[in-house]
N, C-alpha and C positions, 0 to 999 in steps of 0.2 A: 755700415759694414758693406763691403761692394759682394755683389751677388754675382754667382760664377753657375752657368752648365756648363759639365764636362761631355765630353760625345769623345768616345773612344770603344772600340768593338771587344775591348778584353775587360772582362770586369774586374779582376783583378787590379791592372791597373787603374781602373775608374776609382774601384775603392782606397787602394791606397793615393790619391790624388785627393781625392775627399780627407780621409786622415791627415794630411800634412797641410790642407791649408785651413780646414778647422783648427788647429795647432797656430796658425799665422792669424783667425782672425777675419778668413773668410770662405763665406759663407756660400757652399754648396747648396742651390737649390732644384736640382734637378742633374739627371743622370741618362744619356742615350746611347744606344752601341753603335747607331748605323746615322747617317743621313736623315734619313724618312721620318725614323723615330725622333732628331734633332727639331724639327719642325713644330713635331707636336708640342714637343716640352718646351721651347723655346719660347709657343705664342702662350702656353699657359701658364710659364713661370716670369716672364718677362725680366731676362737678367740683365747685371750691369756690364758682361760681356761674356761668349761662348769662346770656351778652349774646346780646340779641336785639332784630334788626330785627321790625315790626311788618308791612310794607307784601314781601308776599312771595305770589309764584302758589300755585296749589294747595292749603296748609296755612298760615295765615298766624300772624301772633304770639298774636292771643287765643286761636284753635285752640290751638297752642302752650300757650299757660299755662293753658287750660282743661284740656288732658289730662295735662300735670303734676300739677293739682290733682286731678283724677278720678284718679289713678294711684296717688295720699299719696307723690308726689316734694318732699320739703321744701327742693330747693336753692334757694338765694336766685335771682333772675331780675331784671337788667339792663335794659329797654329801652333801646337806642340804632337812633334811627332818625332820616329829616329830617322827622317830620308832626311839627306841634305841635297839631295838631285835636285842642279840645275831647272831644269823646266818643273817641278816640282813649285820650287819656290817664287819660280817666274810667274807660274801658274797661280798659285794661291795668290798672291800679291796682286795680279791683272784681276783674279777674280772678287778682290776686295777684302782679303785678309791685313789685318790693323796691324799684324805680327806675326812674326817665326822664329820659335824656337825651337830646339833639340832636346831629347830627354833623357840628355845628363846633365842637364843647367841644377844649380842647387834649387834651395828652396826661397831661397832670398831673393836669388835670380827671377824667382818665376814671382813671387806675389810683384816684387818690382814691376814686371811684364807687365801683369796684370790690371797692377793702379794706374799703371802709365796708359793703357789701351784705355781704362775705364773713364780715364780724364782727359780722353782725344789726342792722346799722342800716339807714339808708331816706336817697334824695337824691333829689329830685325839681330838674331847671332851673329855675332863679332867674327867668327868661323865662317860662315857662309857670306858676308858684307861683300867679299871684295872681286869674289866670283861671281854676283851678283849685279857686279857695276860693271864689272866688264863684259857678262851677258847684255845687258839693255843696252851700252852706247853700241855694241857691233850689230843686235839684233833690231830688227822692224819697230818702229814707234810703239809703245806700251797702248796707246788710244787709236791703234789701228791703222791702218792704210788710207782711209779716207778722212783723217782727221784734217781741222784747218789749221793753217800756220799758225803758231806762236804768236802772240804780241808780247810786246815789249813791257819787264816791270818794271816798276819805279823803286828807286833804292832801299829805300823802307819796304818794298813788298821783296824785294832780293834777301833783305834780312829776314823777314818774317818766315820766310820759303825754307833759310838755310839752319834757324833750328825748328820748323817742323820734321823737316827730313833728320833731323837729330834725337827726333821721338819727345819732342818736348808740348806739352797740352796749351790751348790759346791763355790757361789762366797765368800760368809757370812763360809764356814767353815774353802776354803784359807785365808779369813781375821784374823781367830781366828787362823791357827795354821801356820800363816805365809808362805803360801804354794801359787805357780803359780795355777792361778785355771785350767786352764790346768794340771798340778798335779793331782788336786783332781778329777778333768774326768778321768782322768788312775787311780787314786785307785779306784774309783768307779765303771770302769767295771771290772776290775779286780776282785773287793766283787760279784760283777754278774754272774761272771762266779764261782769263788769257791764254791760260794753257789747253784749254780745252778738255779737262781734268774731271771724271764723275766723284772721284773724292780725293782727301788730300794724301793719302798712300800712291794713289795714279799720279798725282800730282807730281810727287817727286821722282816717280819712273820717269817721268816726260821730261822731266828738267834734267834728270840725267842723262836722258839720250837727248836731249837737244844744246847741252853741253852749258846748262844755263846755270849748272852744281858742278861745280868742282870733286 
């Protein structure tokens, strides 16, 4: 059963989020309202990935994913929140969010999310996708100003790239292109380092803005 904390500052919402995917199957182990408090329950419940609102007092969600990162906490992270703002999403994704969603997605929608973040893939709303791509190719590289050029992939790492960015997990992409999923973890850091990528979320920012995804 994949393991979920919720971090959201209304409990109401926390609770009913709790109810609906107990209902699905999975398993709430921990509950935070703010950032701060995300940290603690996060190291002492060690989940199979954090949903998290953005839009929260005190410690809010990029705080949140910035001190996950600063910490080498590698659990996959969820955004679910109602901003659909541009830098918002630009934001959480640079700062290492595995996903965004909205919360009027169903409930099918979200465990989907869920399994799919939990098993190393990426979902970003079909709603915000396309402002999104047109944010990163106009704006500054996702890996900053000082990053090094691109090297060039090899066809098979072009394929591996094109459904990661499709949110699909290295076991689900060995299955489609018939490859040891071992395989597909060596082309995947391999795309990490060419691209100069800290994970494979940044990964496909860069390829978007360096024009190497369609």
């Amino acid at each position: 059963m994949t393991r979920v904390v919720v971090v959201d500052d209304q409990t109401l919402v926390r609770q009913g989020i709790r109810g609906l995917l107990e209902v699905a199957e999975i398993d709430v182990v921990g509950e935070a309202d703010d950032g701060r408090a995300a940290l603690d329950v996060v190291a002492a419940s060690s989940p199979d990935v954090v949903l998290l609102d953005l839009r929260m007092p005190r410690y809010d969600g990029i705080w949140t994913l910035d001190q996950l990162r600063a910490r080498g906490v590698d659990i996959p992270v969820l955004v679910l929140t109602t901003f659909d703002d541009d830098a918002l999403v630009l934001g959480a994704l640079r700062a290492g969010a595995r996903g965004y969603l909205l919360k009027d997605v169903t409930l099918a929608q979200l465990t989907r999310a869920i399994r799919t973040v939990a098993d190393g893939g990426t979902l970003i709303a079909p709603s915000i996708t396309d402002r999104m791509l047109r944010a990163i190719r106009s704006g500054p590289s996702p890996v900053g100003p000082q990053a090094l050029p691109v090297q060039p992939l090899t066809e098979r790492e072009q394929e591996v790239l094109r459904l990661v960015a499709h949110g699909y997990s290295n076991r689900e992409i060995a299955e489609g292109l018939f490859l040891a999923e071992g395989t597909v973890k060596n082309h995947v850091s391999t795309i990490l380092t060419k691209l100069g990528a800290r994970d494979r979320t940044n990964a496909v920012l860069r390829a978007l803005h360096e024009g190497i995804l369609d």
